[in-house]
C-alpha positions in Angstrom: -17.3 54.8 -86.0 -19.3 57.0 -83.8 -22.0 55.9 -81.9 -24.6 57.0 -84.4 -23.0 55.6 -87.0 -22.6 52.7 -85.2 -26.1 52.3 -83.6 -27.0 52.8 -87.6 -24.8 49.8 -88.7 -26.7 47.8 -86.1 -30.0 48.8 -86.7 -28.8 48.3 -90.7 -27.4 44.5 -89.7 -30.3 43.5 -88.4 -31.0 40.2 -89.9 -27.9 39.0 -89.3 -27.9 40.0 -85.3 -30.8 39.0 -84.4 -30.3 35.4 -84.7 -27.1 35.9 -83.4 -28.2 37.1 -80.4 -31.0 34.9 -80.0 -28.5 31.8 -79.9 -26.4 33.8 -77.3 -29.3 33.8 -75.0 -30.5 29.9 -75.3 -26.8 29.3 -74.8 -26.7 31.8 -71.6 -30.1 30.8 -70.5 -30.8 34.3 -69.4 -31.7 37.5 -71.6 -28.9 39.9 -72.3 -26.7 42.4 -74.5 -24.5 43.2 -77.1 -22.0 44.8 -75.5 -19.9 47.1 -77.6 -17.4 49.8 -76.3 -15.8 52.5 -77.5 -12.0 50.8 -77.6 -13.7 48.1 -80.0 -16.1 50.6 -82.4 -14.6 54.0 -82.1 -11.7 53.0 -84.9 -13.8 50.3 -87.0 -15.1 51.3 -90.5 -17.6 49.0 -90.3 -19.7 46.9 -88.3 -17.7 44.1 -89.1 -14.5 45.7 -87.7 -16.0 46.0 -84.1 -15.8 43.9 -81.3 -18.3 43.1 -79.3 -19.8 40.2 -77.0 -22.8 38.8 -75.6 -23.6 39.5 -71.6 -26.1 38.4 -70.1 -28.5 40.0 -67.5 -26.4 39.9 -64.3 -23.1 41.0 -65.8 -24.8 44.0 -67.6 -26.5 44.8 -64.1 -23.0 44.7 -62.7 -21.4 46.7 -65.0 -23.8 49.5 -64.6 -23.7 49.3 -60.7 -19.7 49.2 -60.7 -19.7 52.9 -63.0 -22.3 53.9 -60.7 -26.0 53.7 -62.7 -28.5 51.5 -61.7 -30.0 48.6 -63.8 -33.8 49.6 -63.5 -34.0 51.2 -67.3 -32.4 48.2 -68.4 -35.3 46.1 -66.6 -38.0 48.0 -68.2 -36.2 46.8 -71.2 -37.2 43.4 -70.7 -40.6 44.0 -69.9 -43.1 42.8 -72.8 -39.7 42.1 -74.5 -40.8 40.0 -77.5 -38.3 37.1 -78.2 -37.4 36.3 -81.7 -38.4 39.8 -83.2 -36.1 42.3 -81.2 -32.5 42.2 -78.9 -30.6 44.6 -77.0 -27.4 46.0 -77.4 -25.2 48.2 -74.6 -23.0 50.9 -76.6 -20.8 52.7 -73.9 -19.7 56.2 -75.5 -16.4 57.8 -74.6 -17.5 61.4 -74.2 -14.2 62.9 -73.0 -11.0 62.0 -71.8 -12.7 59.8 -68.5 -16.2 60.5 -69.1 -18.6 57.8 -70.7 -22.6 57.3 -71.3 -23.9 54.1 -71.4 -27.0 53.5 -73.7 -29.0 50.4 -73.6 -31.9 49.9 -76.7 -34.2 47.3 -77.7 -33.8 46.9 -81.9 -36.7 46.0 -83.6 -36.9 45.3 -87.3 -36.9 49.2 -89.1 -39.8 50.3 -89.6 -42.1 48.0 -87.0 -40.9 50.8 -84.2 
């Protein structure tokens, strides 16, 4: 999958995610991420042959830090972030041999953006 295709899958599985996520968090206690990367989508056909795990908030703000980002567009994120109706997933994209983007979006239900 690319990152489209696989920001389409997620936006497409939806129903099933949010929930999903939603437990993750009560579990963690703390807001957070799908994390998928690009060793765990980039070969999948499908959604359902990726990878991918929850992180919460200080872990994602880590992870950006250690490849040299900073967390504050993933805080602004979280702001009027509405619980139950929308999560966030982390897609890192390999966009050459040792160069990677990392994206961070809030998914709504399609067609409430």
């Amino acid at each position: 999958m690319t990152y489209s295709s696989l920001l389409t899958a997620i936006y497409n599985d939806y129903d099933r995610l949010l929930p999903a996520w939603e437990s993750e968090r009560e579990d963690a206690g703390a807001a957070g991420v799908f994390a998928f990367f690009p060793d765990d989508y980039a070969t999948a056909r499908d959604l359902a042959g990726c990878a991918y795990a929850f992180w919460p908030r200080p872990r994602v703000a880590d992870y950006l830090h250690s490849v040299g980002l900073t967390d504050e567009g993933y805080m602004e994120l979280l702001e009027g972030f509405e619980p139950g109706a929308e999560f966030l997933v982390m897609i890192v994209e390999r966009l050459g041999e040792e160069k990677k983007a990392v994206h961070i979006h809030r998914i709504t239900r399609l067609g409430a953006n």
